[in-house]
N, C-alpha and C positions, 0 to 999 in steps of 0.2 A: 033429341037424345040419340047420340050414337048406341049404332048396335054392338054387342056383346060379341068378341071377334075372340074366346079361347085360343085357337088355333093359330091365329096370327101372330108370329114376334114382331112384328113392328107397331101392335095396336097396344098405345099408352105409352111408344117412347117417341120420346120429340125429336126435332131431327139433332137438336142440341147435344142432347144426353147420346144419341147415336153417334157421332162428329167427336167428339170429345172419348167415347171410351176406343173408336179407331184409333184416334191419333195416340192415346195412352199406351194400346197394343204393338201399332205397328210402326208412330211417327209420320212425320209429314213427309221425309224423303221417299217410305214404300210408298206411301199413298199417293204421293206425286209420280211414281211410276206405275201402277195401276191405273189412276185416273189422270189425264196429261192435262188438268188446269193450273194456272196460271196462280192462282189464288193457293195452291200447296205447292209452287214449286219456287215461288217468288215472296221472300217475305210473307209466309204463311202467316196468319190467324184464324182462330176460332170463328169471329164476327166478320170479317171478310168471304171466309168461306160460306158459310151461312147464308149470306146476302145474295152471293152466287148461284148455291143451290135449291134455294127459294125460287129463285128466278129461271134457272134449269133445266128441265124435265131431266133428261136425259142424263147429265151429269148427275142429279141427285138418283134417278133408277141405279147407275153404278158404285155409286156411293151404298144406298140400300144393299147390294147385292154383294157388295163385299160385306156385308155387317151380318146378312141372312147368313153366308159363309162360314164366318166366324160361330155364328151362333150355335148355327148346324155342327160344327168340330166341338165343340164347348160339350154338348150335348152327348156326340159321338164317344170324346173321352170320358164323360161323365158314366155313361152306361156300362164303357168295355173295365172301368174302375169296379164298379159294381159285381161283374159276375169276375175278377180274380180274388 
């Protein structure tokens, strides 16, 4: 049984659900300039990219790390909403 990771945003989302709400955000073309694979900048898909990033380390850390990003801003505007 995994452990209970509150803290962590990326415990309980797949890399799928991660991949896909990038690409909703920002498209294949930012994220082909962020991260310089082959698999978003050539005939992009979902299931391609996937296969790659599975395989990875390193490309998928980057990938994570724009999503933590994202999360972190999401958050950020959520709060300063809050106290106007």
């Amino acid at each position: 049984m995994e452990p209970h990771q509150p803290r962590n945003p990326l415990h309980g989302v797949t890399l799928q659900a991660l991949l896909t709400e990038l690409v909703e955000k920002f498209g294949w073309e930012t994220l082909g300039t962020r991260v310089r694979i082959r698999c978003f900048t050539h005939d992009p898909s979902i299931g391609s990219s996937l296969a790659f990033l599975r395989r990875t380390p390193w490309a998928r850390a980057k990938v994570e790390r724009i999503y933590l990003e994202m999360v972190a801003d999401r958050a950020f505007k959520k709060m300063g909403k809050r106290k106007a």
